[in-house]
Backbone and ligand atoms as CSV (ligand in chain L), in Angstrom:
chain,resi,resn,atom,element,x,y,z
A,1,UNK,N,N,95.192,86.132,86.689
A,1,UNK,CA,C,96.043,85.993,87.884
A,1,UNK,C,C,95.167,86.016,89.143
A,2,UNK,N,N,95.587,84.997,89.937
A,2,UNK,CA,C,94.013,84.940,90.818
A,2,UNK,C,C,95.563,85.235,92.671
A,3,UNK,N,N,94.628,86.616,93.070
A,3,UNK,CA,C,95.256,87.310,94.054
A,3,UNK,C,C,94.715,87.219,95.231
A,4,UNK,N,N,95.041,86.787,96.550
A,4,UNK,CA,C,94.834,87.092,97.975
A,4,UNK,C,C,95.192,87.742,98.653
A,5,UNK,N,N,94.567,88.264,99.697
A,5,UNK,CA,C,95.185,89.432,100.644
A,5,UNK,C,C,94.848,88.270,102.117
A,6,UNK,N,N,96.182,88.373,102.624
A,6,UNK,CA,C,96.419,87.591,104.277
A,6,UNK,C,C,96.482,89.148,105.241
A,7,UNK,N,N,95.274,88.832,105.678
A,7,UNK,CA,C,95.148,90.232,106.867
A,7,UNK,C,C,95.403,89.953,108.020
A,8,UNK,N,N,96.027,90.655,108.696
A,8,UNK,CA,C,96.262,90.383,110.379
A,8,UNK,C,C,96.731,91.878,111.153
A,9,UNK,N,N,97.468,91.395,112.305
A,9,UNK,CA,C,97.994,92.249,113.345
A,9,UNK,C,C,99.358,91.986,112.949
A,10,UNK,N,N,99.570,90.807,113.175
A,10,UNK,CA,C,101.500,90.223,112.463
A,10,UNK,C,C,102.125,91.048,113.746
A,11,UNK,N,N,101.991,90.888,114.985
A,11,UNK,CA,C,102.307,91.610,116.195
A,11,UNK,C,C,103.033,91.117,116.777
A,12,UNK,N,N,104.379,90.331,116.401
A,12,UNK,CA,C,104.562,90.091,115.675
A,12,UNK,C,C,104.663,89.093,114.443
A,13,UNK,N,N,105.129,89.039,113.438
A,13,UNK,CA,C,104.622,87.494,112.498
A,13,UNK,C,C,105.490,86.536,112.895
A,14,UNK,N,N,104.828,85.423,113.105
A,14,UNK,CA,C,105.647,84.059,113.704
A,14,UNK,C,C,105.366,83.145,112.949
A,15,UNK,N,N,106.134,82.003,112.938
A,15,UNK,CA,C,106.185,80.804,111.907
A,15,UNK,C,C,104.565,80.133,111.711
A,16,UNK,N,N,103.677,80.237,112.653
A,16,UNK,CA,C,102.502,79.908,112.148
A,16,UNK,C,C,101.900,81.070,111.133
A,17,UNK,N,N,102.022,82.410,111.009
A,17,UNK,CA,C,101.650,83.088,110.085
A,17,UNK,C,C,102.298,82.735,109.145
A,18,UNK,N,N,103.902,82.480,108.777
A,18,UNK,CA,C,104.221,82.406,107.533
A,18,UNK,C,C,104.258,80.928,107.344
A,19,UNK,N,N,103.515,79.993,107.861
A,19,UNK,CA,C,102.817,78.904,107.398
A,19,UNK,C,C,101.861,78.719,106.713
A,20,UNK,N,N,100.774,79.297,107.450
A,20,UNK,CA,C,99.820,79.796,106.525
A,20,UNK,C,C,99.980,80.623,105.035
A,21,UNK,N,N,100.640,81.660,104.741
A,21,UNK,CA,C,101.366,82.351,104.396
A,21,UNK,C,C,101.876,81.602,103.118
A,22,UNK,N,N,102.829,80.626,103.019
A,22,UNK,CA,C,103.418,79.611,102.269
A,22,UNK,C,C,102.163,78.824,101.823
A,23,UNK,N,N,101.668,78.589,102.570
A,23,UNK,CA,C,100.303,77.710,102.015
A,23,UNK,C,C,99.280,78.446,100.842
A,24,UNK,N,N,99.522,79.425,101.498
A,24,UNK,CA,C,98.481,80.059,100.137
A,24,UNK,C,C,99.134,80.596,99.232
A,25,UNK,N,N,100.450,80.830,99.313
A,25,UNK,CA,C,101.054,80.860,97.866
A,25,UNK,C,C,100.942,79.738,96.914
A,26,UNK,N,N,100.997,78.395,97.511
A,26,UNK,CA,C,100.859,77.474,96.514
A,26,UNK,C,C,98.881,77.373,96.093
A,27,UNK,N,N,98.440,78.426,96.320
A,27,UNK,CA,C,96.534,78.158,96.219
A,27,UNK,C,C,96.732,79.542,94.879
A,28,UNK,N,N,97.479,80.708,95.415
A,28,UNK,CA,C,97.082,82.125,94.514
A,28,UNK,C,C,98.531,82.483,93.677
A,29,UNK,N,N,98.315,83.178,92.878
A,29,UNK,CA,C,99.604,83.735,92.186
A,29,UNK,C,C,100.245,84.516,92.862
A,30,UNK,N,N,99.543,85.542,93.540
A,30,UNK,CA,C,99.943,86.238,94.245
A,30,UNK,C,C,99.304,86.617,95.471
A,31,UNK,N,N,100.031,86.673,96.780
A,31,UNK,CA,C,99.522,87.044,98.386
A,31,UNK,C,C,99.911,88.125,98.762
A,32,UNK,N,N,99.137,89.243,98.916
A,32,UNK,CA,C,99.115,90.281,99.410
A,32,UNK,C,C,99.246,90.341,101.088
A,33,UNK,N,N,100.054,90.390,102.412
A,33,UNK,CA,C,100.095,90.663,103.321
A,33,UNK,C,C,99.694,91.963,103.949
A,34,UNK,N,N,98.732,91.954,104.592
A,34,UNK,CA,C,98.138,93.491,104.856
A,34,UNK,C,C,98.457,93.604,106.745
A,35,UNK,N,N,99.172,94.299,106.599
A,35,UNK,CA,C,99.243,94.450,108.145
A,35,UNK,C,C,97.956,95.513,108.686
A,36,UNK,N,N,97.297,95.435,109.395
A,36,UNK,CA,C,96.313,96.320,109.930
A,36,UNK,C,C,97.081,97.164,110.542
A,37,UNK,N,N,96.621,98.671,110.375
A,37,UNK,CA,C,97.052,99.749,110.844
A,37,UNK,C,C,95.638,100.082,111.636
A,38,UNK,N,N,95.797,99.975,112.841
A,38,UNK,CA,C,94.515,100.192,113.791
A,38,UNK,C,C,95.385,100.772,114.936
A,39,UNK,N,N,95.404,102.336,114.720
A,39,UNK,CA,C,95.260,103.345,116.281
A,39,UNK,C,C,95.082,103.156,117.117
A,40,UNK,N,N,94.076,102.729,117.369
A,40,UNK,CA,C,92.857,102.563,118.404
A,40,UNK,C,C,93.289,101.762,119.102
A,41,UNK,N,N,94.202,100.515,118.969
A,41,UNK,CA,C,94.607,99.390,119.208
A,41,UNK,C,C,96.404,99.234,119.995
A,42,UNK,N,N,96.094,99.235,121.070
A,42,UNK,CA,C,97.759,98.963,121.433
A,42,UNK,C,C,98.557,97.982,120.973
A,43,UNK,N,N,99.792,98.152,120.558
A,43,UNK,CA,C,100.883,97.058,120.248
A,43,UNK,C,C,102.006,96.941,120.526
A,44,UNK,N,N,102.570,95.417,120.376
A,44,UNK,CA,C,104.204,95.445,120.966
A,44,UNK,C,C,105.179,96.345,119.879
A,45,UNK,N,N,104.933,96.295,118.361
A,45,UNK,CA,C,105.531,97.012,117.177
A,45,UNK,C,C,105.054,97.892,116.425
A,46,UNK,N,N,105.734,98.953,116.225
A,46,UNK,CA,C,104.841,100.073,115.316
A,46,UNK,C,C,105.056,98.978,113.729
A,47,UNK,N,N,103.667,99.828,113.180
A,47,UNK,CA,C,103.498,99.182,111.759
A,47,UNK,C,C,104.307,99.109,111.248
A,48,UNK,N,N,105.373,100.243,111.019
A,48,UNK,CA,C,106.641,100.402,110.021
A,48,UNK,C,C,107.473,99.059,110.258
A,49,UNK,N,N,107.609,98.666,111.341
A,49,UNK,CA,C,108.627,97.726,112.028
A,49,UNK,C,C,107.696,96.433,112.019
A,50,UNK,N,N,106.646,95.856,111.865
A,50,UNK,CA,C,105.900,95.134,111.314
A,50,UNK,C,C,106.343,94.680,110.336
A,51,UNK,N,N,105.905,95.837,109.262
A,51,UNK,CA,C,106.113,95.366,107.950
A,51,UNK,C,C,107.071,94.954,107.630
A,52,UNK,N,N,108.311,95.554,107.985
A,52,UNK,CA,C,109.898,95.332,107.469
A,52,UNK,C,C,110.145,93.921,108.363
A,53,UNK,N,N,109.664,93.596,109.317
A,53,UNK,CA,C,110.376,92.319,109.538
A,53,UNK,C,C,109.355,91.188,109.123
A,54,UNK,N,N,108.080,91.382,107.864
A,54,UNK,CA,C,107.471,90.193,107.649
A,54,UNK,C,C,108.506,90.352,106.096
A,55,UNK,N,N,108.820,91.742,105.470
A,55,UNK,CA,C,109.484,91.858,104.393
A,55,UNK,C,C,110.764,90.750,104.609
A,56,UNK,N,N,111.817,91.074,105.136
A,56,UNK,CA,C,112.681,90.470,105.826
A,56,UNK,C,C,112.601,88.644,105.656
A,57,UNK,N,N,111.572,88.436,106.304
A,57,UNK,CA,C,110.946,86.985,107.023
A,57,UNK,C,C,110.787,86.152,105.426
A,58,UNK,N,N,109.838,87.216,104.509
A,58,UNK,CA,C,109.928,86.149,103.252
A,58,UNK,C,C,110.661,86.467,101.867
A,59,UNK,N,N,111.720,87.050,102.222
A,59,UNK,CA,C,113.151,87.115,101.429
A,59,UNK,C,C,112.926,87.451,100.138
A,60,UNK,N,N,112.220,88.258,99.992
A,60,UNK,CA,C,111.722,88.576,98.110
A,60,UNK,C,C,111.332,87.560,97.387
A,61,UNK,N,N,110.374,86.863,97.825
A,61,UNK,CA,C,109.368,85.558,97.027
A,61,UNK,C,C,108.779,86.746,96.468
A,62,UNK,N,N,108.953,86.667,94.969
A,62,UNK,CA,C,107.860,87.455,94.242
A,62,UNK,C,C,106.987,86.908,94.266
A,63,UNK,N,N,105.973,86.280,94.598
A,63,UNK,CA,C,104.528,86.282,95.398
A,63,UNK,C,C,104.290,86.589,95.929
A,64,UNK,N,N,104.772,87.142,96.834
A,64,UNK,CA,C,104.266,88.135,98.112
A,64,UNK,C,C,104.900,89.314,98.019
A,65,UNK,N,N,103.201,90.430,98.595
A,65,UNK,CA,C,103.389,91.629,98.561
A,65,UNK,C,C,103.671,91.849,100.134
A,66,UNK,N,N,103.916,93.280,100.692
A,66,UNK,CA,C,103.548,92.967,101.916
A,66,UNK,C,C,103.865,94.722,102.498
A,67,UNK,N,N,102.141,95.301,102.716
A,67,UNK,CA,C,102.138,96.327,102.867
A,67,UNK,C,C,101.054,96.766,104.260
A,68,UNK,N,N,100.954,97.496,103.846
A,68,UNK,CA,C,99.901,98.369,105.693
A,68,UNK,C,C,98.489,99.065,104.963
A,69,UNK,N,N,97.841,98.598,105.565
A,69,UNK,CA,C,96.489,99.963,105.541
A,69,UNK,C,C,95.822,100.258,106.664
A,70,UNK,N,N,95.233,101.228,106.853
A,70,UNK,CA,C,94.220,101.544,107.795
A,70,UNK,C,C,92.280,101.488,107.384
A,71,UNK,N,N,92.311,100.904,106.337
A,71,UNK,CA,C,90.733,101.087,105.928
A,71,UNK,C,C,90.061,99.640,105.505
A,72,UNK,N,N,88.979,99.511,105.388
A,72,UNK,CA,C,88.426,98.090,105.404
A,72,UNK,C,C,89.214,97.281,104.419
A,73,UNK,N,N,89.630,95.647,104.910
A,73,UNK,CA,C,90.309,94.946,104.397
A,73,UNK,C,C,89.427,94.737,102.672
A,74,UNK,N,N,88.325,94.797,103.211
A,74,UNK,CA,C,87.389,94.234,101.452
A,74,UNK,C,C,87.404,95.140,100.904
A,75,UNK,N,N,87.403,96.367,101.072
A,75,UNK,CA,C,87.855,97.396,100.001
A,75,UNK,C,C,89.705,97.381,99.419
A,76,UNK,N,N,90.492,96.921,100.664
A,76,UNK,CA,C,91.529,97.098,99.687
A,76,UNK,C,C,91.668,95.626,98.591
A,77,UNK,N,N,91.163,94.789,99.507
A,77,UNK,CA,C,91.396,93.791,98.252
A,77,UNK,C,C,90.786,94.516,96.817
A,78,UNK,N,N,89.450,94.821,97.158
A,78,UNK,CA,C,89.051,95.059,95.531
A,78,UNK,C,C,89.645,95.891,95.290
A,79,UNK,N,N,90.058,96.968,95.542
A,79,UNK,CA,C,91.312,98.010,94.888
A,79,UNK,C,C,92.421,97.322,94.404
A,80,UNK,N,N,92.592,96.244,94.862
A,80,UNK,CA,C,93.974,95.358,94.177
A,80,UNK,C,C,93.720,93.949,93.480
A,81,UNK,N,N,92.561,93.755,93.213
A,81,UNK,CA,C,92.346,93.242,92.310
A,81,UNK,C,C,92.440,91.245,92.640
A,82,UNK,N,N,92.184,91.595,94.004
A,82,UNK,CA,C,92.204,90.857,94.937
A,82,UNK,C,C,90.885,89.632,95.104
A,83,UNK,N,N,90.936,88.652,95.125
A,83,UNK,CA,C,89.390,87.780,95.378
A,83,UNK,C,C,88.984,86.863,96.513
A,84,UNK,N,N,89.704,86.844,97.637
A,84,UNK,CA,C,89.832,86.272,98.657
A,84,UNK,C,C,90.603,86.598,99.781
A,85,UNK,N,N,90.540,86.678,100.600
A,85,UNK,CA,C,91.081,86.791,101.734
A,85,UNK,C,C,91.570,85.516,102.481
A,86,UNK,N,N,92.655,85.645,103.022
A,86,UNK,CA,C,93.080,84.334,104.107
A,86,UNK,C,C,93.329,84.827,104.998
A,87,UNK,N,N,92.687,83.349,105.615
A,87,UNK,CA,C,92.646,83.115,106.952
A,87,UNK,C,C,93.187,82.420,107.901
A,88,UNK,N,N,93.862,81.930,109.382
A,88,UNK,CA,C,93.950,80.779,109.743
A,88,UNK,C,C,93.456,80.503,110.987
A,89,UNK,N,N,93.440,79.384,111.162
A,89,UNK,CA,C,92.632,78.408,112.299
A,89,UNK,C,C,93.327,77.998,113.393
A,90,UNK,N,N,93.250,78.166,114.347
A,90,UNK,CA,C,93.496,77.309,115.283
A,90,UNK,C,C,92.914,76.342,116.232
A,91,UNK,N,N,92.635,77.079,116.980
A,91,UNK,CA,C,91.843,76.106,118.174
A,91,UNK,C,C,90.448,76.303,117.715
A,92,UNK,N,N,89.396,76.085,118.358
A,92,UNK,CA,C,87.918,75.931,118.132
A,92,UNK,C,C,87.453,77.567,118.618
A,93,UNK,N,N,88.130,78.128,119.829
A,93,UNK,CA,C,88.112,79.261,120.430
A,93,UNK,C,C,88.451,80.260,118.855
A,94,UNK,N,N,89.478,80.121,117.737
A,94,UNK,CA,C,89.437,81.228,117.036
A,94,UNK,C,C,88.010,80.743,116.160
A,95,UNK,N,N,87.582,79.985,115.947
A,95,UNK,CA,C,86.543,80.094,115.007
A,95,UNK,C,C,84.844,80.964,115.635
A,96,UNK,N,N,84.852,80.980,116.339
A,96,UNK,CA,C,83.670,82.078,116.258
A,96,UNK,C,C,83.528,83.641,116.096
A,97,UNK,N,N,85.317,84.234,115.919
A,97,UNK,CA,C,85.577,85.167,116.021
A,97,UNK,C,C,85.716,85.504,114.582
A,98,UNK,N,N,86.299,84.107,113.892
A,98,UNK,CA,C,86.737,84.181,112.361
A,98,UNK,C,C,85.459,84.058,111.880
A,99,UNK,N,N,84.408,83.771,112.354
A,99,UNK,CA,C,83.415,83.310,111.804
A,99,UNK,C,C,82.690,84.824,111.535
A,100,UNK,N,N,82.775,85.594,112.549
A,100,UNK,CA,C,81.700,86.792,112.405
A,100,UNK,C,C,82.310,87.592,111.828
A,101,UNK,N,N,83.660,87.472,111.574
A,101,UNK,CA,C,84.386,88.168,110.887
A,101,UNK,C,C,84.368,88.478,109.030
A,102,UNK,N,N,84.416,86.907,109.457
A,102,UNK,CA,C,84.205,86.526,107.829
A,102,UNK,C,C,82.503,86.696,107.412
A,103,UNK,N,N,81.761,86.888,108.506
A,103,UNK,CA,C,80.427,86.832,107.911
A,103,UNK,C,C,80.267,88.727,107.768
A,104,UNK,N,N,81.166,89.436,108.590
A,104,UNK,CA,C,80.848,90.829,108.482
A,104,UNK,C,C,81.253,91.493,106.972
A,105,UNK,N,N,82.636,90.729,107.005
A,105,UNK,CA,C,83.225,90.865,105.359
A,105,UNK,C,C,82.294,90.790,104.299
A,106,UNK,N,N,81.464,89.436,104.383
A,106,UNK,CA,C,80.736,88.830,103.588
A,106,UNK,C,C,79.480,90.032,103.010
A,107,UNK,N,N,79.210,90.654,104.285
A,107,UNK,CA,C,77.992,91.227,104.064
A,107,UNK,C,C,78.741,92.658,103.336
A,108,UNK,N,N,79.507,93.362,103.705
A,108,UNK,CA,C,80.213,94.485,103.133
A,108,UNK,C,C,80.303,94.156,101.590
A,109,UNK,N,N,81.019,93.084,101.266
A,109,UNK,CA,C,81.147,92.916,99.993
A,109,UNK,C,C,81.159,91.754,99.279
A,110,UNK,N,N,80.341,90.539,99.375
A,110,UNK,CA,C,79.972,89.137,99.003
A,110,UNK,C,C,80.455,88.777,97.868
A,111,UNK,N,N,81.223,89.699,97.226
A,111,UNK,CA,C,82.525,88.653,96.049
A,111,UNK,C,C,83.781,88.275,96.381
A,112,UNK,N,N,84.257,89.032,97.504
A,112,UNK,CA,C,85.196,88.529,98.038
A,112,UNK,C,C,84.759,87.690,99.211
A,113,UNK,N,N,86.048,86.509,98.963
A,113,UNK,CA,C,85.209,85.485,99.410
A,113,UNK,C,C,86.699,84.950,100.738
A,114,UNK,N,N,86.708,84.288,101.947
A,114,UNK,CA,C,87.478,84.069,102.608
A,114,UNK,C,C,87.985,82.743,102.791
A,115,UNK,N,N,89.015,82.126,102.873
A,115,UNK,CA,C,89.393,80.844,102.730
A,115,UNK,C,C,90.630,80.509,104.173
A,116,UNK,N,N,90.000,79.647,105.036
A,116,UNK,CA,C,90.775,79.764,105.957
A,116,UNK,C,C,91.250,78.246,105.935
A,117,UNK,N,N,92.539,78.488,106.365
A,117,UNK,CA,C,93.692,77.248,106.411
A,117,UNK,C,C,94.227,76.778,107.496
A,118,UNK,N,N,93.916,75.746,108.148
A,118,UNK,CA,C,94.478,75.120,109.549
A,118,UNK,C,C,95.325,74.830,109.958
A,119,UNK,N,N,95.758,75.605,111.319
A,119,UNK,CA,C,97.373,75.311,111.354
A,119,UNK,C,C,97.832,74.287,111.652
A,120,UNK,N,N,99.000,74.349,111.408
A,120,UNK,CA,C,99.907,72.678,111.144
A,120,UNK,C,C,99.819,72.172,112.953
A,121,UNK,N,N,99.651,70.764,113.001
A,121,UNK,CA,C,99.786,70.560,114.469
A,121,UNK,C,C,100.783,71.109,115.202
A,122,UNK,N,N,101.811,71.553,114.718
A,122,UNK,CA,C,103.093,72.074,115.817
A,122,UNK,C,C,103.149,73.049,115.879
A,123,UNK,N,N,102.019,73.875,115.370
A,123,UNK,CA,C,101.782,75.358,115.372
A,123,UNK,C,C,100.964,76.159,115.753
A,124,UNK,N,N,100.030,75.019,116.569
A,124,UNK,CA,C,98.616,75.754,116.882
A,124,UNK,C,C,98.830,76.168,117.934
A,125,UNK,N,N,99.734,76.316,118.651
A,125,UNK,CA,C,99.860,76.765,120.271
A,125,UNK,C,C,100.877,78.322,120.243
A,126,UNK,N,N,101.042,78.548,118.837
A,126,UNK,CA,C,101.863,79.961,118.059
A,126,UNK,C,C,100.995,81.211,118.336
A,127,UNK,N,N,101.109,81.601,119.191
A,127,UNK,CA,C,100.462,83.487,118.810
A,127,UNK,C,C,101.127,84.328,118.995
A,128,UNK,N,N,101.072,85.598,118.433
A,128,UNK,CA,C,101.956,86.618,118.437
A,128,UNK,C,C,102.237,86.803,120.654
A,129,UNK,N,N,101.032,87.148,120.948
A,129,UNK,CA,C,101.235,87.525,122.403
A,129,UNK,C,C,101.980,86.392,123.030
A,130,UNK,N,N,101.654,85.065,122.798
A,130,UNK,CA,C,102.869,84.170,123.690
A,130,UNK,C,C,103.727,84.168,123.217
A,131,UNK,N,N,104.287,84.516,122.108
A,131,UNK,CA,C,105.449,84.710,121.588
A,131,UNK,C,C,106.092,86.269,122.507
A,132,UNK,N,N,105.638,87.198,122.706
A,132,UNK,CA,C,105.856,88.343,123.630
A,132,UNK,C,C,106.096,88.007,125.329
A,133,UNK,N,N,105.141,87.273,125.081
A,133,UNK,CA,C,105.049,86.752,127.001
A,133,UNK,C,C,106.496,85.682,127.079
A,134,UNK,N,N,106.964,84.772,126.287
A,134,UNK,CA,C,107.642,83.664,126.587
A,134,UNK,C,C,109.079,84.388,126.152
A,135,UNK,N,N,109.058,85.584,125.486
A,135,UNK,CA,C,110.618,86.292,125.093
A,135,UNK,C,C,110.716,86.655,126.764
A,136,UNK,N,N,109.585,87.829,126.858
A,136,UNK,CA,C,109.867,88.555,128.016
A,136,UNK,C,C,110.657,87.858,129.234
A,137,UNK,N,N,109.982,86.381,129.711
A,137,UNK,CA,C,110.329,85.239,130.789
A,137,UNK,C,C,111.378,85.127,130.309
A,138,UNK,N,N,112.305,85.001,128.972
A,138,UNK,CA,C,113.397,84.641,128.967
A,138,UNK,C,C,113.522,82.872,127.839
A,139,UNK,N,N,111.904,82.699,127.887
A,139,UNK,CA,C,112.220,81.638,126.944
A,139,UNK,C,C,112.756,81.795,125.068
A,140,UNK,N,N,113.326,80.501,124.932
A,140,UNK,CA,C,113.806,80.650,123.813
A,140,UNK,C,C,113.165,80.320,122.624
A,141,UNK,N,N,112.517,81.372,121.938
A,141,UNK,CA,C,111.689,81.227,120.952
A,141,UNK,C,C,111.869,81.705,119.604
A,142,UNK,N,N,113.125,80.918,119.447
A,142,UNK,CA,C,113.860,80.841,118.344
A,142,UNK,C,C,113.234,79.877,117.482
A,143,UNK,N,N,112.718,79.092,117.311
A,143,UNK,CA,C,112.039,77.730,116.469
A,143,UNK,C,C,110.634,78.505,116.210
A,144,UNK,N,N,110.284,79.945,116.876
A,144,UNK,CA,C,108.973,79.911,116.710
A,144,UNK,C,C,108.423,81.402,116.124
A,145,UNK,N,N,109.698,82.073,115.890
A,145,UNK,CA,C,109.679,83.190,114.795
A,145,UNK,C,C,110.655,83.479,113.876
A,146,UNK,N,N,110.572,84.194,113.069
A,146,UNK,CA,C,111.583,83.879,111.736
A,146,UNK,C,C,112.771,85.558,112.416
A,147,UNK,N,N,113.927,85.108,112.199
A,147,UNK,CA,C,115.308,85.394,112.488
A,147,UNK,C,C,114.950,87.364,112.399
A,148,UNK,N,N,114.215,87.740,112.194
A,148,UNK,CA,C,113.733,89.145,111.488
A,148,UNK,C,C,113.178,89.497,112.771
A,149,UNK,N,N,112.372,88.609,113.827
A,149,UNK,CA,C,111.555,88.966,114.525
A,149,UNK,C,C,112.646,88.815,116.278
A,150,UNK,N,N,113.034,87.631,115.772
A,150,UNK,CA,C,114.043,86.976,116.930
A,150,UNK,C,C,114.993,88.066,117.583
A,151,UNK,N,N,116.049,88.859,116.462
A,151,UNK,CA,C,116.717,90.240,116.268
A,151,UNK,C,C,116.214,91.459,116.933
A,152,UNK,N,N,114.431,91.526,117.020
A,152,UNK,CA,C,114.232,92.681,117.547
A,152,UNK,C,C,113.431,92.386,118.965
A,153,UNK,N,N,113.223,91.288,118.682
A,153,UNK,CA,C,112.983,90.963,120.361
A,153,UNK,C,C,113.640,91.219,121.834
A,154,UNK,N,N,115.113,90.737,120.782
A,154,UNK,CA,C,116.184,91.103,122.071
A,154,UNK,C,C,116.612,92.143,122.523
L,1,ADP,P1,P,94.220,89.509,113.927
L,1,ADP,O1,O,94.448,90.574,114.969
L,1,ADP,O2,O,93.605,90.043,112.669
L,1,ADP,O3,O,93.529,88.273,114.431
L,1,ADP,P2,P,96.726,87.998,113.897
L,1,ADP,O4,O,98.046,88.505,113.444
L,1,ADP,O5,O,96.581,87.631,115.322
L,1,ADP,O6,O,95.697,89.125,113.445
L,1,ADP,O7,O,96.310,86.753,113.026
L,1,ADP,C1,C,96.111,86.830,111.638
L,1,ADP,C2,C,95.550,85.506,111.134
L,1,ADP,O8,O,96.520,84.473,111.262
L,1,ADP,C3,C,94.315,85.026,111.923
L,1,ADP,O9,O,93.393,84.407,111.034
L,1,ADP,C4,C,94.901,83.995,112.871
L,1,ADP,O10,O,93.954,83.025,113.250
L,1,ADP,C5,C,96.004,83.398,112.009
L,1,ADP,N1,N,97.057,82.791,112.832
L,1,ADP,C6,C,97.739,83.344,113.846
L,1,ADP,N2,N,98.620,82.470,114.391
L,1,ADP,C7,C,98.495,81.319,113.684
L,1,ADP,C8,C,99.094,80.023,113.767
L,1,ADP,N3,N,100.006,79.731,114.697
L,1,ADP,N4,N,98.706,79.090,112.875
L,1,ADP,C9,C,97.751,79.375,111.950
L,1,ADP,N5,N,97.130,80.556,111.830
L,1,ADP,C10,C,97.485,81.526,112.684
């Protein structure tokens, strides 16, 4: 059974994450969703409320797991039996960030390996924070998060 873990912030998850998301279900048997639990780090949603609205978002696809940690992503994959990590792409601006990222991973633990997937053209302009900024103004960004996220926005 060949397993991935999709790591992020999911701050919250919007239709370009569960694009990506869908995409690599059809690559692994199973996708592990890891929400990062980082303290240190301010956010619009506590983790708990994270998780439950990416739970929510992909309706019990038994392919997807979808849980929280606080400790290096390449250790939990290998605790779960995990062989890749996903990733996604957007503009040219995320790739040097994904890049050192994936090269820091690399060096921690060089069997797990990272596979990043490009977002769909109508999605590359999707991030969690303009999704925060364009609720706040009042825009309607209903087409651009799943009904789980839309609910607690308001
Ligand atoms: P992080 O804080 O770890 O970057 P994010 O939740 O912002 O977490 O993003 C998780 C992953 O999903 C990143 O690889 C990011 O590039 C990707 N991603 C975010 N938005 C989109 C999108 N609209 N289309 C494709 N990939 C995306």
């Amino acid at each position: 059974m060949k397993v991935a873990v999709y790591p992020g912030s999911f701050d919250p998850i919007t239709n370009g994450h569960l694009d990506i998301l869908n995409r690599a279900c059809s690559l692994f048997d199973k996708v592990i969703v890891l929400v990062a639990n980082n303290p240190h780090k301010s956010s619009n949603f506590s983790v708990e409320d994270r998780v439950e609205m990416i739970k929510e978002a992909v309706n019990n696809n038994p392919k997807i797991e979808v849980t929280s940690d606080s400790g290096l992503t390449v250790e939990f994959a290998k605790k779960h039996g995990a062989t890749h990590l996903i990733r996604g792409l957007r503009a040219v601006s995320d790739f040097e960030y994904e890049f050192q990222l994936a090269s820091a991973n690399e060096f921690i633990d060089s069997k797990i390996d990272t596979v990043f997937l490009m977002a769909r053209g109508d999605k590359t302009f999707i991030s969690s924070s303009s999704i925060i900024t364009m609720a706040k103004q009042g825009v309607d960004v209903s087409k651009l998060v799943p009904a789980s996220v839309l609910k607690r926005l308001k």
